[in-house]
Backbone bond lengths (Angstrom), bond angles and torsions (degrees), N, CA, C in turn:
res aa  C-N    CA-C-N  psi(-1)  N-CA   C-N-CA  omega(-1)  CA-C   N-CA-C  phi
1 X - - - 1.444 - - 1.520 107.64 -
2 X 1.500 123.13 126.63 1.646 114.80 175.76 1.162 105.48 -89.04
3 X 1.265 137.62 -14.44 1.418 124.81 169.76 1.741 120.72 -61.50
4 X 1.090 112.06 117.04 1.480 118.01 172.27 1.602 121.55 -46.28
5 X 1.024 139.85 92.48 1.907 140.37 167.35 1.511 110.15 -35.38
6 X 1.355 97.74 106.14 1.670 89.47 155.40 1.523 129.76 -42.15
7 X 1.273 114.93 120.25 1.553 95.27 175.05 1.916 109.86 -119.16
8 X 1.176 117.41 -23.24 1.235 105.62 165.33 1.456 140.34 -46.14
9 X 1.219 121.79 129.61 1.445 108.56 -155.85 1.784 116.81 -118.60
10 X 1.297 97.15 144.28 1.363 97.34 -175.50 1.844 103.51 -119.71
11 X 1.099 125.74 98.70 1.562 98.97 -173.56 1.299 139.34 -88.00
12 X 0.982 136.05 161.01 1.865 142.31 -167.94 1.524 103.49 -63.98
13 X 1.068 124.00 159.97 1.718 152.18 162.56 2.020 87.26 -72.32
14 X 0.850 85.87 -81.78 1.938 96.86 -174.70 1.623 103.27 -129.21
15 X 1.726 98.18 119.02 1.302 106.64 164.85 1.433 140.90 -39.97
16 X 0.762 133.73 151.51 1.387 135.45 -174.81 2.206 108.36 -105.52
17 X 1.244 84.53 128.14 2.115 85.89 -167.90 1.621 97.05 -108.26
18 X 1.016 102.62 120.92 1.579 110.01 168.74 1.553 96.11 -128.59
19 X 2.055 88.45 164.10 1.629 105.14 -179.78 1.691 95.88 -96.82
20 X 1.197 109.40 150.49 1.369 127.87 -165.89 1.922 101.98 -127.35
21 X 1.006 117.27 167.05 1.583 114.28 -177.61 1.347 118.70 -0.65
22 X 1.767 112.11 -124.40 1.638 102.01 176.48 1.443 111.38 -68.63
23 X 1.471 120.49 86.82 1.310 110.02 160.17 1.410 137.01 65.00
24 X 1.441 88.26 18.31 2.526 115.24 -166.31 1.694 91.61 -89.14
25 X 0.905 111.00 163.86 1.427 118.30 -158.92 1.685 88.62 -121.43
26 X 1.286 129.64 120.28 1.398 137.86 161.58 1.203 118.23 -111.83
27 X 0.999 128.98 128.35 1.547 150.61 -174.01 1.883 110.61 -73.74
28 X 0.798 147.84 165.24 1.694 149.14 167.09 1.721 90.20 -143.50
29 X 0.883 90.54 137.40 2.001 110.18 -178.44 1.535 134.26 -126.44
30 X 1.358 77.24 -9.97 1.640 95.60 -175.25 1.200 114.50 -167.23
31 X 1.524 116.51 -178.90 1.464 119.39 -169.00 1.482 115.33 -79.49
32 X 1.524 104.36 -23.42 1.464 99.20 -166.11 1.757 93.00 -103.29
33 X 0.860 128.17 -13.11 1.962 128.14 158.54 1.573 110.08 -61.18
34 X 1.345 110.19 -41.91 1.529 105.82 155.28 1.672 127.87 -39.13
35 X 1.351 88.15 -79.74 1.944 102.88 178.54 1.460 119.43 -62.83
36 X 1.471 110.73 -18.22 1.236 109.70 171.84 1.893 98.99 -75.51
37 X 1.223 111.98 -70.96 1.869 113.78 -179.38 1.372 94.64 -46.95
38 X 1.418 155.06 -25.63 1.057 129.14 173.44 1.675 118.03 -88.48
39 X 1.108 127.58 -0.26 1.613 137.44 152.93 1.231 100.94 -87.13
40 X 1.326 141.23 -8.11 1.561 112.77 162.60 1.425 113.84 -108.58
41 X 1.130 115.62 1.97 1.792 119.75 150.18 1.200 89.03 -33.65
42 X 1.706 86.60 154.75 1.519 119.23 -170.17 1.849 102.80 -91.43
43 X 1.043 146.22 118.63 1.297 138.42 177.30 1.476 131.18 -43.88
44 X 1.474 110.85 -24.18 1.111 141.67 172.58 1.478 122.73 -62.47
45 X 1.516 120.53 -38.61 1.246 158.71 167.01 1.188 139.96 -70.56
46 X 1.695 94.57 -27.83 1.756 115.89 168.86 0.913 108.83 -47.04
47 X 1.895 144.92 124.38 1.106 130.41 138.15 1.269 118.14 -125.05
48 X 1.534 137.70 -153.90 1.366 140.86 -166.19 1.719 104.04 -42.24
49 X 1.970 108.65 -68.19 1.019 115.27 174.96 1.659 133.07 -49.66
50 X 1.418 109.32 -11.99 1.407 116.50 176.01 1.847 101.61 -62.86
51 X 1.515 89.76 -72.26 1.295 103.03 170.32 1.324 140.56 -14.49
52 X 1.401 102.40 -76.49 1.331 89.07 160.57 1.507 130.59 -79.92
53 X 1.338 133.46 16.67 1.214 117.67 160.08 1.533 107.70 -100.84
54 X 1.285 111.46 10.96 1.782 108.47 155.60 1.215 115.23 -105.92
55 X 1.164 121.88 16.24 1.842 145.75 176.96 1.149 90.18 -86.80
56 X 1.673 114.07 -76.08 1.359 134.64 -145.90 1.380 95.84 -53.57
57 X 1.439 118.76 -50.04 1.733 127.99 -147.20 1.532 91.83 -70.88
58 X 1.144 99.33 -57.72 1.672 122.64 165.42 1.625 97.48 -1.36
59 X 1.425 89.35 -98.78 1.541 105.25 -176.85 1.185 145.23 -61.35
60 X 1.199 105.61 -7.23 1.614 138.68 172.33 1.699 95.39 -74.15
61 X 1.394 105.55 -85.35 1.562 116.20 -179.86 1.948 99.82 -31.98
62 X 0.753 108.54 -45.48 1.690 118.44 170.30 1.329 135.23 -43.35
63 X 1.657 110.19 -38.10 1.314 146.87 175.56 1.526 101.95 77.99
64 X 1.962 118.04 32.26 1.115 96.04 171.96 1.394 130.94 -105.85
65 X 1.889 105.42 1.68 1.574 115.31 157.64 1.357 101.17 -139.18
66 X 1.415 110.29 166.07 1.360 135.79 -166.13 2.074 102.25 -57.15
67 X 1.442 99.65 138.67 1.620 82.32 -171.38 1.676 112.50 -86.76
68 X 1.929 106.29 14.84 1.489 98.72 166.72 1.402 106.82 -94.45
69 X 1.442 134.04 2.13 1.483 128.86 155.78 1.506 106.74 -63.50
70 X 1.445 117.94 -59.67 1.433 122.56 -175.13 1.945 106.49 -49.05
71 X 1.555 99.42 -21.27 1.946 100.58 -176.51 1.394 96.79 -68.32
72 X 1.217 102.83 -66.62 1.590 108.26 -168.64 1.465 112.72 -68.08
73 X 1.443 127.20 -15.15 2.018 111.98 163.17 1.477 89.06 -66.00
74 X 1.575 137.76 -48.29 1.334 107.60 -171.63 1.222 138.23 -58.02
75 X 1.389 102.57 -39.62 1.474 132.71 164.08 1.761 121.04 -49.99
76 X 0.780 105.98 -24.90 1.688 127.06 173.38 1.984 100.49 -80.01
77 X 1.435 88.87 -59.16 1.702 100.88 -173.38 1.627 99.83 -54.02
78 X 1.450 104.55 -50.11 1.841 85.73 -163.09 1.775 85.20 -85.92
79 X 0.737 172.50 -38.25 1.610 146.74 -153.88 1.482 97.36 -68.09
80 X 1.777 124.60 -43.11 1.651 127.84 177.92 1.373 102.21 -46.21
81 X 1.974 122.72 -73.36 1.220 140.64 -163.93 2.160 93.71 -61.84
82 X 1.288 133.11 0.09 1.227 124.42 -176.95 1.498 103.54 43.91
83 X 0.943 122.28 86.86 1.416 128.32 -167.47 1.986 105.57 -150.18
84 X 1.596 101.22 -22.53 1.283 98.99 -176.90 1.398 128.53 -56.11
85 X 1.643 139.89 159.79 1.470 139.75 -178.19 1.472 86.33 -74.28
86 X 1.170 106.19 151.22 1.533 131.84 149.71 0.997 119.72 -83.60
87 X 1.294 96.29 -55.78 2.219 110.21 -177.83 1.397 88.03 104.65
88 X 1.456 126.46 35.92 1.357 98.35 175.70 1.650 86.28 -148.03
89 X 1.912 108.97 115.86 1.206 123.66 -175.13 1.659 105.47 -61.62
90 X 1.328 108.12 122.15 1.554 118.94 169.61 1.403 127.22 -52.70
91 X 1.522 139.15 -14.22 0.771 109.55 132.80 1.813 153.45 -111.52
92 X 1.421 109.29 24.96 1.462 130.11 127.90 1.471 105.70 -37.07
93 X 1.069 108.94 -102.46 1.543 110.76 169.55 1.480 120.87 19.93
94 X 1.363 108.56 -79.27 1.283 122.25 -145.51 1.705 73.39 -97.53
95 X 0.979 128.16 -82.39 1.476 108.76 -177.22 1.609 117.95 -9.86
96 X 1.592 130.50 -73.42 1.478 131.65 147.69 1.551 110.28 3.83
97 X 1.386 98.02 -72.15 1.715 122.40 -142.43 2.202 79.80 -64.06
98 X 1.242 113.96 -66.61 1.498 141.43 174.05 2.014 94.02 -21.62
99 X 1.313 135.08 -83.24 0.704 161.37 -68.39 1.686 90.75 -154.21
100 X 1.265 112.83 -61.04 2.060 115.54 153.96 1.677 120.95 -46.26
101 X 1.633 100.73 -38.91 1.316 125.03 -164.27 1.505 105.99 -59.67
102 X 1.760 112.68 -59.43 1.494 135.46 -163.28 1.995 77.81 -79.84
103 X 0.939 132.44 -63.30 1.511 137.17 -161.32 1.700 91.53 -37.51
104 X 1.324 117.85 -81.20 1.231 140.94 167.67 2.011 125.98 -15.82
105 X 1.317 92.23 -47.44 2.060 117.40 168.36 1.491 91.24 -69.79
106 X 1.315 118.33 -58.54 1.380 106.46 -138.74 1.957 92.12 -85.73
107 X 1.027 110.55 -15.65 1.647 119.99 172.83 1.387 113.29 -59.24
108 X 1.429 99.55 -47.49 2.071 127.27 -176.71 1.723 96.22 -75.85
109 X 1.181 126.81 -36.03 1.150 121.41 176.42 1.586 119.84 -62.88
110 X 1.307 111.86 -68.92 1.531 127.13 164.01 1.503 123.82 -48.79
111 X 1.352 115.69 -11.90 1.499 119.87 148.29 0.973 116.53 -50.59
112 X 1.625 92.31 -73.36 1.959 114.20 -170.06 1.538 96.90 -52.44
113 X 0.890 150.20 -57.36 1.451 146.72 -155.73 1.322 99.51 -81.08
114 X 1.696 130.14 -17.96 1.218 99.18 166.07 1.559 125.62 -95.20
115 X 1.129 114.24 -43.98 1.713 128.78 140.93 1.602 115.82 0.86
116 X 1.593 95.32 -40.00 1.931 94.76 176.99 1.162 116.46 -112.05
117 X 1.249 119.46 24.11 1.388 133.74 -179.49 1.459 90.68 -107.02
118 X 1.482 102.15 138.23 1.497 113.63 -174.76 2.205 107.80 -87.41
């Protein structure tokens, strides 16, 4: 990557939890874990809300607004980008999701079979 990582750190009141690849739960802790995850946004992906939470960090790192404004432009950004934690480990989840599914057939089944019962 030629872009340089923020590494100076400013840290959060309360972290910020986002979902990361398959569904892993990553934490943000600080100001510069922010601007760093927001330089590895995808370019493609940038939109309004990106923006300003590389404004916010911006100006925060700056000391020219409070760095729990800069929390919540991020916080805004990942609920837009759907990126936020649930708190609910993915594969639980899909196990759930698995598990309603077969519940659900075999419910649709025992209809039909009763329906043709005279």
């Amino acid at each position: 990557m030629s872009e340089i990582l923020v590494r100076s750190d400013m840290p959060l009141r309360a972290p910020v939890a986002i979902t990361v690849g398959a569904g892993f739960k990553r934490e943000i802790a600080s100001l510069a874990a922010m601007q760093n995850f927001l330089k590895e946004w995808p370019a493609a992906m940038r939109g309004d809300s990106y923006c300003a939470a590389v404004r916010a960090c911006d100006a925060a790192r700056a000391g020219e607004i409070k760095l729990e404004k800069a929390r919540r432009a991020f916080l805004s950004f990942a609920e837009k980008a759907g990126i936020m934690w649930t708190g609910i480990d993915p594969v639980t989840a899909l196990r759930e999701a698995k598990i309603r599914r077969r519940a659900r057939l075999e419910n649709q089944a025992r209809q039909k079979t009763a329906a043709r019962s005279p």
